[in-house]
C-alpha positions as CSV (number, residue, x, y, z in Angstrom):
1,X,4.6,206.0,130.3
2,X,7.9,204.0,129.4
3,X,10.4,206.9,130.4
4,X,8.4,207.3,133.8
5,X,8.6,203.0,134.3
6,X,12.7,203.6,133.1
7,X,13.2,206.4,135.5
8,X,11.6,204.9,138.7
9,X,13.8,201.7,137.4
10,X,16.8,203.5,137.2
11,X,16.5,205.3,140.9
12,X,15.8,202.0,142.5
13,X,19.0,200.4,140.8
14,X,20.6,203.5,142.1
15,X,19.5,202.7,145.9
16,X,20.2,199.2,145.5
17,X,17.0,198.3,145.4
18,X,17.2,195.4,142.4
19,X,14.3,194.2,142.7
20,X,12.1,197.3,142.4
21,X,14.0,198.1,139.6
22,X,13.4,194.6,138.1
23,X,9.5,195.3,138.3
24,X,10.2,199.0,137.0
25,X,12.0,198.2,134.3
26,X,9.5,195.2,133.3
27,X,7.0,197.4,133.0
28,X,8.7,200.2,131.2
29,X,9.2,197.2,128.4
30,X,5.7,195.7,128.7
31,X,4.9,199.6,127.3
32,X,8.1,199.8,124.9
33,X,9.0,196.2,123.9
34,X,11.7,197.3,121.4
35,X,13.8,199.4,123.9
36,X,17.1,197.6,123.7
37,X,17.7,200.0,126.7
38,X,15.2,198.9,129.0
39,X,16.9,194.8,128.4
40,X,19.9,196.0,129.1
41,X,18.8,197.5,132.2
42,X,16.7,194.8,133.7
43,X,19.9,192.7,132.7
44,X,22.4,194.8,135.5
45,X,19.7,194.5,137.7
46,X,19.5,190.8,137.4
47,X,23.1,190.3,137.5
48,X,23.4,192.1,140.6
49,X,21.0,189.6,142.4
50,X,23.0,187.0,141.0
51,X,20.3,185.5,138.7
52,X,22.5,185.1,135.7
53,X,20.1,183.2,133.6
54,X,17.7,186.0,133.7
55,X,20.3,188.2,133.4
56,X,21.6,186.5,129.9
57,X,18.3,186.3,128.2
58,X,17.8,189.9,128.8
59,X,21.3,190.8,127.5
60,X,20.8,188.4,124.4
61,X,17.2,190.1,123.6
62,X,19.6,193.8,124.1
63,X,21.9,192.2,121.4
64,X,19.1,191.2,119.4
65,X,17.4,194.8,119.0
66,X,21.0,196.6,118.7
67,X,23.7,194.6,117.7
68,X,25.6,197.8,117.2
69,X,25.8,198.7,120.7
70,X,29.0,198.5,122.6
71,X,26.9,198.4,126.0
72,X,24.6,195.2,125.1
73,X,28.0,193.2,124.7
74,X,29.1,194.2,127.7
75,X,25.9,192.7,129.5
76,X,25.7,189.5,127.5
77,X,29.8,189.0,129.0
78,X,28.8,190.0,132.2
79,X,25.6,187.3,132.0
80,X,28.0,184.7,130.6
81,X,30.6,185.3,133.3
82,X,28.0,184.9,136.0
83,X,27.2,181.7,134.7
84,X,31.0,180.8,134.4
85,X,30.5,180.3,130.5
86,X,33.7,181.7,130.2
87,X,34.2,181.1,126.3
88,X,31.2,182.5,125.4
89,X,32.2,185.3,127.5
90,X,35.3,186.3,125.9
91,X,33.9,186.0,122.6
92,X,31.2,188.3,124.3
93,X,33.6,190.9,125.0
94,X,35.4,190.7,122.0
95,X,32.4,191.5,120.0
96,X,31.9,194.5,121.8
97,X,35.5,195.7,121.7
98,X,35.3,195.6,117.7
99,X,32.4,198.1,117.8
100,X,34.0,200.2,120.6
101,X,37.9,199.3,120.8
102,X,38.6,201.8,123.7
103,X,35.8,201.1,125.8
104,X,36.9,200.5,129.5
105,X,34.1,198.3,130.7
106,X,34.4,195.9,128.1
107,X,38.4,196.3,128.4
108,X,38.0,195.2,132.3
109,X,35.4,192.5,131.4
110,X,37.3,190.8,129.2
111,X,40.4,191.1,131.6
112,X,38.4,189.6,134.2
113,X,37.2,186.3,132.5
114,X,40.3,185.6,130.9
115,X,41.5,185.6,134.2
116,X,38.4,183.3,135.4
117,X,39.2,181.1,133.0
118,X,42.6,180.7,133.7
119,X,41.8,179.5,137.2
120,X,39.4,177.6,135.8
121,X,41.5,175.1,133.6
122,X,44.1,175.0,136.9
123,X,46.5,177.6,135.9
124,X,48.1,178.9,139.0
125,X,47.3,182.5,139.5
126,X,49.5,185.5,139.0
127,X,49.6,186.4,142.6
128,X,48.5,185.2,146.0
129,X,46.4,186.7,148.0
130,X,45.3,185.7,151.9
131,X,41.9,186.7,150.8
132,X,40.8,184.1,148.1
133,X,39.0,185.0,145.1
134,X,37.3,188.0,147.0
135,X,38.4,190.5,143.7
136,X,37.8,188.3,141.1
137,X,35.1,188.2,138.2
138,X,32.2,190.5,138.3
139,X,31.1,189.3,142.1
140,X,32.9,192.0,143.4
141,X,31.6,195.0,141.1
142,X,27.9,193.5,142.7
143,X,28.9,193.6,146.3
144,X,30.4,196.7,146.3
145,X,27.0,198.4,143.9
146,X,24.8,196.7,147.0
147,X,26.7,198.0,149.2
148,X,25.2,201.8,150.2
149,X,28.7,202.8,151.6
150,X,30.8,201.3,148.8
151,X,28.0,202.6,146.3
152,X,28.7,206.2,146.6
153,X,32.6,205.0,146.4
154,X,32.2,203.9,142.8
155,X,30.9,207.5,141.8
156,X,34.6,208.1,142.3
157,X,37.4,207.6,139.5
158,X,40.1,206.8,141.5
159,X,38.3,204.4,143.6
160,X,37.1,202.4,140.4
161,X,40.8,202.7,139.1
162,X,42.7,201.4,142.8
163,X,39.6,198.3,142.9
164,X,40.8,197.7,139.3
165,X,44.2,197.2,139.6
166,X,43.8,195.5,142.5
167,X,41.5,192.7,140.6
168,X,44.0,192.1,138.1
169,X,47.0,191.9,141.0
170,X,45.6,191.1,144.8
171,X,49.0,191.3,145.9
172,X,48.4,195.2,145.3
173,X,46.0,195.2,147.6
174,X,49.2,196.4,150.5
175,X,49.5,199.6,148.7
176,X,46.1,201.0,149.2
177,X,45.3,199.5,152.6
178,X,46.2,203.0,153.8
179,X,42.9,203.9,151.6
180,X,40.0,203.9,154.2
181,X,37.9,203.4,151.1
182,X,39.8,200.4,150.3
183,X,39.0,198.7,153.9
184,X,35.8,199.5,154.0
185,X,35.6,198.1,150.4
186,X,37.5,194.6,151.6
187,X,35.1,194.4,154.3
188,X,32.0,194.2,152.3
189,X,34.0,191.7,150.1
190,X,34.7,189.4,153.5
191,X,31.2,190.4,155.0
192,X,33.1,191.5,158.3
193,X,32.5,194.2,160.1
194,X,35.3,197.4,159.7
195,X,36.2,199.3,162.5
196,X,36.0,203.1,162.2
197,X,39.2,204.8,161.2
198,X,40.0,206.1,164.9
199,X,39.8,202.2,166.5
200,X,43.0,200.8,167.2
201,X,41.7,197.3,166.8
202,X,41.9,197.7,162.6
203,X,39.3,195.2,161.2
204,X,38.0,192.3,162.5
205,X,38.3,189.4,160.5
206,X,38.4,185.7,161.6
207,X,42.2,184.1,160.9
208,X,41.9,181.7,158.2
209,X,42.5,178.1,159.0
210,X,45.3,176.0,158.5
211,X,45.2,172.2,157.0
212,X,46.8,170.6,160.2
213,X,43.8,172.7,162.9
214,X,40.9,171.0,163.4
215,X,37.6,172.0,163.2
216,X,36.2,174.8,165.4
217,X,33.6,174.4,167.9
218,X,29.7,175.3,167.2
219,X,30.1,178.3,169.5
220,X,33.3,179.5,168.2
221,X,31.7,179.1,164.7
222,X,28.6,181.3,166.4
223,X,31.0,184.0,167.8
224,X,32.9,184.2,164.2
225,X,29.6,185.1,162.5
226,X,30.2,188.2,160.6
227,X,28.3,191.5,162.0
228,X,26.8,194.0,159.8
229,X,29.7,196.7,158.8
230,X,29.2,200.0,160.8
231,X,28.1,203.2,159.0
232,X,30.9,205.9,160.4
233,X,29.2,208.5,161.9
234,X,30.7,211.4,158.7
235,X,29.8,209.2,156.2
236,X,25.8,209.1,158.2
237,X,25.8,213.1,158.6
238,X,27.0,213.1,154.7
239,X,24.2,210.9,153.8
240,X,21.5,213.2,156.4
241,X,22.8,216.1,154.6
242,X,22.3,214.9,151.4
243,X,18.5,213.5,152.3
244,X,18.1,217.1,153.8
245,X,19.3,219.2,150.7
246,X,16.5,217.0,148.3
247,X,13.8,217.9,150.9
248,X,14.9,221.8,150.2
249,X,15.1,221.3,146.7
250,X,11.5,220.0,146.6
251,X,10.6,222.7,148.5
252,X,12.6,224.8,146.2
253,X,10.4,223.2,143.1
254,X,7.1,223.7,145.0
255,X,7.7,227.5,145.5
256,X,8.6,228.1,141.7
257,X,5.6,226.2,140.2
258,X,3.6,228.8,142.9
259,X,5.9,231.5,141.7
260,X,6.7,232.1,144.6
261,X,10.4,233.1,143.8
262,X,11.6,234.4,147.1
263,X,10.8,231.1,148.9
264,X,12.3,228.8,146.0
265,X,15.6,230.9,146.1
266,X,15.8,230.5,150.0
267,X,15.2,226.4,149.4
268,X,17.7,225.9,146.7
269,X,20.5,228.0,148.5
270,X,19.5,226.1,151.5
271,X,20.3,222.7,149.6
272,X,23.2,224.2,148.0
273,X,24.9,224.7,151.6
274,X,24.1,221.0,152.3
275,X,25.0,219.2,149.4
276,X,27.1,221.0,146.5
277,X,27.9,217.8,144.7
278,X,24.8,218.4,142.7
279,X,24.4,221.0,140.6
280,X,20.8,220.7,139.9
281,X,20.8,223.0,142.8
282,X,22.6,225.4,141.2
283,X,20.7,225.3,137.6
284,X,17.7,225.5,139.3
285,X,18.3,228.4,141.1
286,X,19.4,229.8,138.4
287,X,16.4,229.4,136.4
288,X,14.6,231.3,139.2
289,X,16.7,234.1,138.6
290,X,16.1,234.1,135.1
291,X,12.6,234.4,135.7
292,X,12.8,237.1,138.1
293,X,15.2,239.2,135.8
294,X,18.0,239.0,138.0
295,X,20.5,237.9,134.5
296,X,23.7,238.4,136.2
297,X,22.7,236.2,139.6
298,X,21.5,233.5,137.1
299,X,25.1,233.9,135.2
300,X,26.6,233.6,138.0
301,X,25.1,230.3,139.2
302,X,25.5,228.8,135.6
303,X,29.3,229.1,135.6
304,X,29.2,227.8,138.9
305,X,27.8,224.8,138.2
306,X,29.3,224.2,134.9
307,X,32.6,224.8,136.7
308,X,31.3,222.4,139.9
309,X,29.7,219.9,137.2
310,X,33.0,219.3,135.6
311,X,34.8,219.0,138.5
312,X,32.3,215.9,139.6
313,X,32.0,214.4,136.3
314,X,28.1,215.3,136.6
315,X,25.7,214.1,133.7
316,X,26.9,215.8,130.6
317,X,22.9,216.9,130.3
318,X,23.1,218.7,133.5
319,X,26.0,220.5,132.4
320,X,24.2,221.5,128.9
321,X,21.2,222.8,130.8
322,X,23.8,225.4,132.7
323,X,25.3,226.4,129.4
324,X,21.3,227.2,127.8
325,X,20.3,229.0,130.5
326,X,23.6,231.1,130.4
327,X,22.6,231.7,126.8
328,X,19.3,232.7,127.8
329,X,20.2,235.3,130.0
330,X,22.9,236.8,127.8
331,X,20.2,236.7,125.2
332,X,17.9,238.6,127.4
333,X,20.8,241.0,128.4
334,X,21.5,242.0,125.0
335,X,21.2,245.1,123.5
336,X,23.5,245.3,119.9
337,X,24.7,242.6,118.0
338,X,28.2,242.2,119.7
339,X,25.8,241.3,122.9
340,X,24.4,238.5,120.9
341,X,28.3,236.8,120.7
342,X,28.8,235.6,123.9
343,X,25.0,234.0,123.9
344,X,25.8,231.9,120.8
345,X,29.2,231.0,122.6
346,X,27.1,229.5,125.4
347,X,24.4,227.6,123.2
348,X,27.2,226.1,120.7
349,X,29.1,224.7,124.0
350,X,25.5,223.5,125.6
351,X,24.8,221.8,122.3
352,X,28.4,219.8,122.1
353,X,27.5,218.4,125.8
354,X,24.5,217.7,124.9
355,X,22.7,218.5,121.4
356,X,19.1,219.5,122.2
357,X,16.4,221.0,120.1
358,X,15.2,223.2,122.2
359,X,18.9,224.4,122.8
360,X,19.6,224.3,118.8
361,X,16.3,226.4,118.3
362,X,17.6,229.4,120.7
363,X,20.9,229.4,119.3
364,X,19.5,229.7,115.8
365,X,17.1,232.4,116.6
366,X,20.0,234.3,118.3
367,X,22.3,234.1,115.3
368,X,19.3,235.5,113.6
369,X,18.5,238.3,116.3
370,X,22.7,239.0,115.4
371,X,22.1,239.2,111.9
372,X,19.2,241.8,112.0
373,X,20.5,244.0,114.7
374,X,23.9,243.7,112.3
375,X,21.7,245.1,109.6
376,X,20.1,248.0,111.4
377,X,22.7,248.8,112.7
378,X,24.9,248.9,109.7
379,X,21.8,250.8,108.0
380,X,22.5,254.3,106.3
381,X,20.9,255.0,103.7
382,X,23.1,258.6,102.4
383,X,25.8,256.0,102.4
384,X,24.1,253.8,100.1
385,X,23.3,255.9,98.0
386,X,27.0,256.8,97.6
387,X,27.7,252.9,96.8
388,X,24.9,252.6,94.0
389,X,26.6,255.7,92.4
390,X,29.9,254.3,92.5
391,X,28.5,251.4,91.0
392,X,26.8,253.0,88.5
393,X,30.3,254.8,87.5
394,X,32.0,251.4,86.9
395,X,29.3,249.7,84.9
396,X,29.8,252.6,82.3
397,X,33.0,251.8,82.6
398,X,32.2,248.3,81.7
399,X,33.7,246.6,85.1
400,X,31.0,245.2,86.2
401,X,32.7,242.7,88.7
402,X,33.6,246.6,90.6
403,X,30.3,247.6,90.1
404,X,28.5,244.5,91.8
405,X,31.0,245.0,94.8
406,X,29.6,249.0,95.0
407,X,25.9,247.5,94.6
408,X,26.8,244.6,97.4
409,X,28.2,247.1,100.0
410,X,24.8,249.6,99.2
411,X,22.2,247.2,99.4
412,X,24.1,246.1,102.9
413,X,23.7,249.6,104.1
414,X,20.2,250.1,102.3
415,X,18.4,246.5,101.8
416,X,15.2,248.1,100.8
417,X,16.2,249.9,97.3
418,X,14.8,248.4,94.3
419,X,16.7,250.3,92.2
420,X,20.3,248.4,93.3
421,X,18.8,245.3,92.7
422,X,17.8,246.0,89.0
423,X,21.0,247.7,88.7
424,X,23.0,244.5,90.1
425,X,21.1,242.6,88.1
426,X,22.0,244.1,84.8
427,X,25.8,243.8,85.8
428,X,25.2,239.8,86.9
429,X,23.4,239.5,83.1
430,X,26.9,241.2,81.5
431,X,28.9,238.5,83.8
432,X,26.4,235.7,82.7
433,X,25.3,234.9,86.0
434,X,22.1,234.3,85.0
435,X,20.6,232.9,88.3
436,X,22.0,235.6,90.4
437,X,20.6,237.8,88.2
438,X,17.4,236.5,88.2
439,X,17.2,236.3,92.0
440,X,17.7,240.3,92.2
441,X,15.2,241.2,89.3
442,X,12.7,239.1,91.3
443,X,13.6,240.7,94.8
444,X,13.7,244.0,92.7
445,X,10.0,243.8,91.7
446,X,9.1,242.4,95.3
447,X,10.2,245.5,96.2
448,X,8.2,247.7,94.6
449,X,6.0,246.0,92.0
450,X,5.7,249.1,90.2
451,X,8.8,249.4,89.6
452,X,8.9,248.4,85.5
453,X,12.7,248.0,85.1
454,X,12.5,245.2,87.6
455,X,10.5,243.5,85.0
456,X,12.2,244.1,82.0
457,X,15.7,243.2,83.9
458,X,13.6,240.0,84.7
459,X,12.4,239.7,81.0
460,X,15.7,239.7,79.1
461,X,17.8,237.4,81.4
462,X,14.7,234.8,80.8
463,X,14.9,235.7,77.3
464,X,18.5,234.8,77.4
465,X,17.9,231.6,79.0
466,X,15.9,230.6,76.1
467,X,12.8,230.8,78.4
468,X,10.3,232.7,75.5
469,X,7.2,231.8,76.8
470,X,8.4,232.8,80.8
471,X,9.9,236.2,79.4
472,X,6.6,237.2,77.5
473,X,4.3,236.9,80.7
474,X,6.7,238.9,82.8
475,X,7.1,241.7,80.2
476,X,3.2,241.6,79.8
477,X,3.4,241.7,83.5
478,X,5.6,244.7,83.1
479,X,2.9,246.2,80.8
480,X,0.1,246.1,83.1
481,X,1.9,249.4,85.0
482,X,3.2,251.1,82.2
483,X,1.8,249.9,78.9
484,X,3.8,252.7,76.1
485,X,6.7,251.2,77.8
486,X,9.3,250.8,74.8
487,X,11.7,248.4,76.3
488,X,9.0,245.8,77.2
489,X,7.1,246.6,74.0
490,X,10.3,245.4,72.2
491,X,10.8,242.7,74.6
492,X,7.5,241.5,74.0
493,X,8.2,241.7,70.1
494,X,11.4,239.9,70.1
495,X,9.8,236.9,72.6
496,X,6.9,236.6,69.8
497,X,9.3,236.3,67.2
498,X,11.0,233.1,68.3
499,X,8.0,231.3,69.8
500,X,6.2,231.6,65.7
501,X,9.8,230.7,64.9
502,X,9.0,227.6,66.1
503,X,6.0,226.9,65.7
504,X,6.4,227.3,61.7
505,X,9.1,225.0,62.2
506,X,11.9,227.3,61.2
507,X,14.4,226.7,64.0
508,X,17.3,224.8,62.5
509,X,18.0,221.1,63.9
510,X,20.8,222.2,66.8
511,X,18.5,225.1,67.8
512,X,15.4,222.1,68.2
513,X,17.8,219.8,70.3
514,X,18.9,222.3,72.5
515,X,15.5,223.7,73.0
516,X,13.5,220.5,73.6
517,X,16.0,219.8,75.8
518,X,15.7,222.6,77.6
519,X,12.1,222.6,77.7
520,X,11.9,218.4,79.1
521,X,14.2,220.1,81.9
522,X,10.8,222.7,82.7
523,X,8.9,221.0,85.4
524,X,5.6,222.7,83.6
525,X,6.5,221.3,81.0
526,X,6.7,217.8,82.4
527,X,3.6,218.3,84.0
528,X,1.6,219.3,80.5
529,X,3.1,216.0,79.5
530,X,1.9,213.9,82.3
531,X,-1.3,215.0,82.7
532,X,-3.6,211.6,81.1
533,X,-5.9,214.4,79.8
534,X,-3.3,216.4,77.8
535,X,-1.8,213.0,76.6
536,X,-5.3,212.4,75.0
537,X,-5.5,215.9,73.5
538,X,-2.4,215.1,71.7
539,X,-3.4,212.1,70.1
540,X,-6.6,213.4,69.4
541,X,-4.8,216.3,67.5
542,X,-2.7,213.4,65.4
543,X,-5.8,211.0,65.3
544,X,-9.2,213.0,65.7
545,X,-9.3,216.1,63.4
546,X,-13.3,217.1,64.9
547,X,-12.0,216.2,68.5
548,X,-8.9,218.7,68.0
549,X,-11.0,221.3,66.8
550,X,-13.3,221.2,69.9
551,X,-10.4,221.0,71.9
552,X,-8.7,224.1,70.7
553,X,-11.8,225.9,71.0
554,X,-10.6,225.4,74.7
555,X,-8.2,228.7,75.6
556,X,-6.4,226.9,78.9
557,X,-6.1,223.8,76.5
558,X,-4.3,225.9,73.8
559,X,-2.6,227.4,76.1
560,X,-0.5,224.7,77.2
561,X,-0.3,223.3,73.4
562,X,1.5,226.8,72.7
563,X,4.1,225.8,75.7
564,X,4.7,222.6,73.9
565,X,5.5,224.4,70.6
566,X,7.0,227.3,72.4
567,X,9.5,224.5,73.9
568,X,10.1,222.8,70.6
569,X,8.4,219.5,71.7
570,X,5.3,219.2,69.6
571,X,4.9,221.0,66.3
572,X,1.5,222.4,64.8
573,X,0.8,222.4,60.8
């Protein structure tokens, strides 16, 4: 797969290994050819071998697919630098900087080849330096990334920030050499070897020669060869350590895919103890916890390595992963709804590192694992019926905005009483909130579908919507469980009454706007008139007198024709 080719690519760019990343990363686009990504990728990698031509067409292809990317800019600079097409690259730069004004990279970039070209046209340079042009242009980022020692160096802020200031000043370079960093980073610039930090004898490089000496002999010239720079022997144990703590992490990852808990906990504590700049250690240990129920030991080890992870600058994923799996154990812990508050607290932070679904699903099923403990625990159901009666008293009273708070607050502490729903939505028809009403009639009769009031609550606000034909079927509805029922009898009645009103054309002009209107707004409505086979009923009812009578032989046909005359948009003589 492409995200397999990518991450092989991106480990062997990591390790300095360009060229395996090259082929990684070509293969990874041979399967994903409109990855910008994957260009821009194979375009570092180029760079840092010095093949700027590849190294441009791969930045111009990243351009090409996303020519909103700050990134892809800073590439095709980079490419265009390497190539000392210095124009091109401060336009390069530029480009990038008006899509991301405060990005650093293309900041430096820019700062670089203005510099470059400066030398370039025979400007005199800001500063002398007894080391040439060792800092300048994008050469020096290169050596010091292929460099293993000067490689981990760069992981480091204030490395990156002293190398930078001394690129745009060399004559800075005296204030750092106290920086062993900073020598061993000028050594791999000079390709001369740098003594350990303990050696009197400082570095050794060559003295540089004057105009007036001659040329040196062959052997001298042999004897000047630069040596390959000396690992020192902390910066070697560092490095065994490290290999040493991915061997017990594997071993770590081996165990838990056995389940085999025990063994993985004793492998990532081990690689822990060796290494604790990664915190992958830590989050994975922690999920072994969280599998063996141990919450508080997996808590523990989350806030560890959010705390460690922030400290190193680790990948903001990594750091999101310790947050979610801090929700998940609090979520696991919890036991009332105030347990759930912390969890959330976790997922929300997880998901502004890092916004993940699978993160975004767990906080959304705890917030509604809140909510319903909330409600069961805020269930009473003497209380309630305290509420409804309070509520009751006010709407007598005719303040119904009084009574809807009582019938709120009892359905909160008794969600499951149909009778405060009809009662709430009688007040709502008073206020004219003829939505809300309509929601709790329906909710009433979900309830308890007995319940007849529900239906005749239901009935008149539709009535009062102007919605005769929809009011008719629900007091018929209503019928079905208690058929001598006056008030739906009447309702029924009354619902009759203006649907003939219509269809013996009686309703006065105003009344046949507003009621057309309202029925072209009725998606049934718009669907009878759709329909190619309705639309041919009505003609034949204009055109085809036998054809209209077959067809209103034809109950579901009729049925729809009274909806049109109902809604005031066809009329019947």
């Amino acid at each position: 797969m492409a995200d397999e080719a990518k991450a092989k690519g991106n480990a062997a760019f990591s390790a300095g290994n360009f060229e395996d990343a090259i082929r990684h990363f070509t293969a990874a686009i041979e399967l994903a050819p409109k990855n910008h990504v994957l260009y821009s990728n194979r375009s570092a990698a180029y760079a840092s071998l010095h093949q700027y031509a590849e190294a441009l067409t791969d930045a111009e292809k990243t351009v090409e697919l996303k020519p909103d990317w700050a990134k892809g800019f800073s590439r095709l600079g980079a490419a265009h630098m390497g190539l000392h097409h210095y124009e091109d690259a401060v336009s390069a730069y530029k480009k990038g900087l008006a899509i991301d004004p405060n990005n650093e990279a293309l900041k430096s970039g820019l700062a670089d080849v203005e510099y470059a070209a400066s030398r370039s046209r025979g400007a005199p340079p800001s500063s002398s330096s007894p080391f040439g042009d060792i800092f300048s242009g994008t050469e020096m980022w290169s050596k010091l990334t292929a460099d293993p020692t000067t490689r981990l160096f760069l992981q480091q802020p204030d490395f990156v920030k002293t190398m930078q200031d001394i690129q745009k000043n060399p004559s800075n370079l005296n204030s750092y050499l106290k920086d062993q960093r900073v020598m061993q980073a000028l050594g791999v610039l000079l390709n001369v070897k740098i003594q350990t930090p303990n050696s009197p004898e400082g570095m050794d490089i060559p003295d540089r020669k004057r105009p007036a000496e001659s040329e040196p002999a062959k052997e001298e010239e042999r004897e000047a060869e630069p040596e390959p720079m000396e690992i020192p022997d902390e910066e070697r144990e560092t490095k065994e350590r490290k290999a040493q703590a991915q061997k017990e992490k594997e071993a770590g990852n081996a165990a838990y895919k056995k389940k085999d808990f025990e063994t993985a906990i004793e492998g990532y504590t081990k690689a822990i103890e060796l290494d604790d700049e990664d915190i992958s250690f830590l989050t994975n240990r922690a999920a072994v916890y969280l599998e063996m129920g141990k919450y508080d030991e997996c808590i523990k080890d989350c806030d560890r390595a959010v705390e460690r992870g922030r400290e190193l600058r680790s990948d903001y994923k990594m750091v999101a992963r310790a947050l979610t799996r801090k929700g998940t154990a609090l979520v696991k812990m919890a036991k009332c709804s105030k347990d759930y508050e912390p969890a959330i607290e976790a997922f929300q932070k997880a998901l502004t590192e890092h916004r993940n679904p699978d993160t975004l699903k767990k906080l959304n099923d705890a917030e509604k694992a809140k909510k319903e403990l909330e409600q069961q625990e805020y269930f009473d159901p003497k209380l309630a019926d305290e509420e409804r009666e309070k509520g009751n008293e006010c709407f007598k009273e005719q303040k119904y905005p009084e009574a809807v708070k009582h019938y709120t607050e009892a359905l909160k502490r008794n969600p499951n009483d149909p009778r405060v729903y009809s009662n709430r939505a009688a007040c709502y028809t008073k206020l004219g909130a003829m939505p809300e009403g309509l929601k709790d009639a329906e909710k009433c009769i979900e309830l308890d579908p007995t319940f007849v009031k529900g239906y005749s609550r239901k009935g008149a606000i539709q009535f009062f919507m102007k919605e005769y034909e929809k009011a008719m079927e629900t007091y018929q509805e209503g019928l079905k469980h208690e058929r001598q029922n006056q008030e739906l009898l009447d309702g029924v009645r009354r619902c009759v009454e203006q649907i003939n009103k219509a269809s013996r054309g009686d309703l006065t002009p105003e009344e046949l706007k507003e009621r057309q209107a309202k029925g072209m707004q009725d998606p049934e409505i718009q669907n009878i008139l759709t329909d190619p086979v309705m639309r041919q009923v009505l003609t034949d009812f204009q055109e085809n007198p036998k054809a209209a009578q077959e067809h209103s032989k034809n109950p579901h046909v009729m049925s729809k024709i009274q909806k049109l005359v109902s809604a005031g948009i066809v009329q019947i003589k």
